[in-house]
Every structure is written in C-alpha cells, then in structure tokens.
C-alpha positions in Angstrom: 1.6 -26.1 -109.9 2.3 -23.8 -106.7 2.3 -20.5 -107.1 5.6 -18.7 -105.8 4.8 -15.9 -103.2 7.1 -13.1 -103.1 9.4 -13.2 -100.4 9.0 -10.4 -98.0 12.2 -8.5 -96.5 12.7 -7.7 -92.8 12.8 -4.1 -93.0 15.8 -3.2 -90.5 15.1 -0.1 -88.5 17.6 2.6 -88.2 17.3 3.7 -85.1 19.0 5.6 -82.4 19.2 2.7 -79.9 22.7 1.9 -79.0 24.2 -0.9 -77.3 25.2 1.9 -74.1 22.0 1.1 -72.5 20.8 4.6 -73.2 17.7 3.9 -75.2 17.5 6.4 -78.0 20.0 9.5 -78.2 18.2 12.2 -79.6 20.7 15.5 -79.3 24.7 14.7 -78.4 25.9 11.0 -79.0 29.2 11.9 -77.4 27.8 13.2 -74.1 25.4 9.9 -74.0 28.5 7.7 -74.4 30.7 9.6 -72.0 27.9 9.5 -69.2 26.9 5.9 -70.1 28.3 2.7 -68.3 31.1 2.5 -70.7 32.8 5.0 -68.9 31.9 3.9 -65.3 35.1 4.8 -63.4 36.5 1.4 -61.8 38.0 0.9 -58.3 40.6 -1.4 -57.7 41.5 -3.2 -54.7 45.8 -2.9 -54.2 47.7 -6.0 -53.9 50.5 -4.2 -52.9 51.4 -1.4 -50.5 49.7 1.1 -48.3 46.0 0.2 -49.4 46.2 -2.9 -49.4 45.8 -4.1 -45.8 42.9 -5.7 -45.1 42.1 -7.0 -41.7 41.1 -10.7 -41.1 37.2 -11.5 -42.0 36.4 -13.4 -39.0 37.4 -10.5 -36.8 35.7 -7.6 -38.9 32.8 -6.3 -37.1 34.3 -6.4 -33.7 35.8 -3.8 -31.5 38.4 -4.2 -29.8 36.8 -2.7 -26.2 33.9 -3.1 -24.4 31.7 -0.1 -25.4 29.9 0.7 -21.6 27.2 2.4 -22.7 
C-alpha cells in the first residue's frame, strides 16, 4: 500500500505587478496607470478633409526643382 503525500498548494503571490508594464507600483497606482501605455495618446490619420491629403508614394522624396548647389 502507497503512502498518500500531501499535496502541496501554489502559494500565489500578491504582488504589485500589474498588467501596465510598470513592474511594481510602490506609492500612487493612479499616477502609474495614467503615465502607463494604457493612456498613450493615439494619432489618427483623416480620411476626410483638410488632413487628409497625402501625396503619391512614388513621387515622395523628390523635389520638384533642380537644387544647384
């Protein structure tokens, strides 16, 4: 007859570690959320209207006159 072993627990860790890529927040949570990734300000490209134009690629890089230098 086998003897039954105890089985152990994972212990989980309560840590500060959050999922915002900051490692661990020791003072102010809020301020480590508001200055983490989360709240990256996003640009966006118009569709429509004034910023929108957008020259052709295969011209970009080119001026249009002969620079005499």
């Amino acid at each position: 007859m086998a003897k039954h072993k105890p089985k152990l627990r994972k212990q989980q860790k309560t840590t500060n570690a959050t999922e915002f890529e900051r490692g661990e927040i020791k003072d102010n949570f809020l301020k480590a959320l508001v200055t983490s990734k989360v709240y990256k300000m996003q640009v966006v490209k118009a569709k429509k209207g004034k910023g929108s134009f957008k020259r052709k690629a295969k011209h970009q890089g080119q001026e249009p006159y002969l620079i005499a230098a």
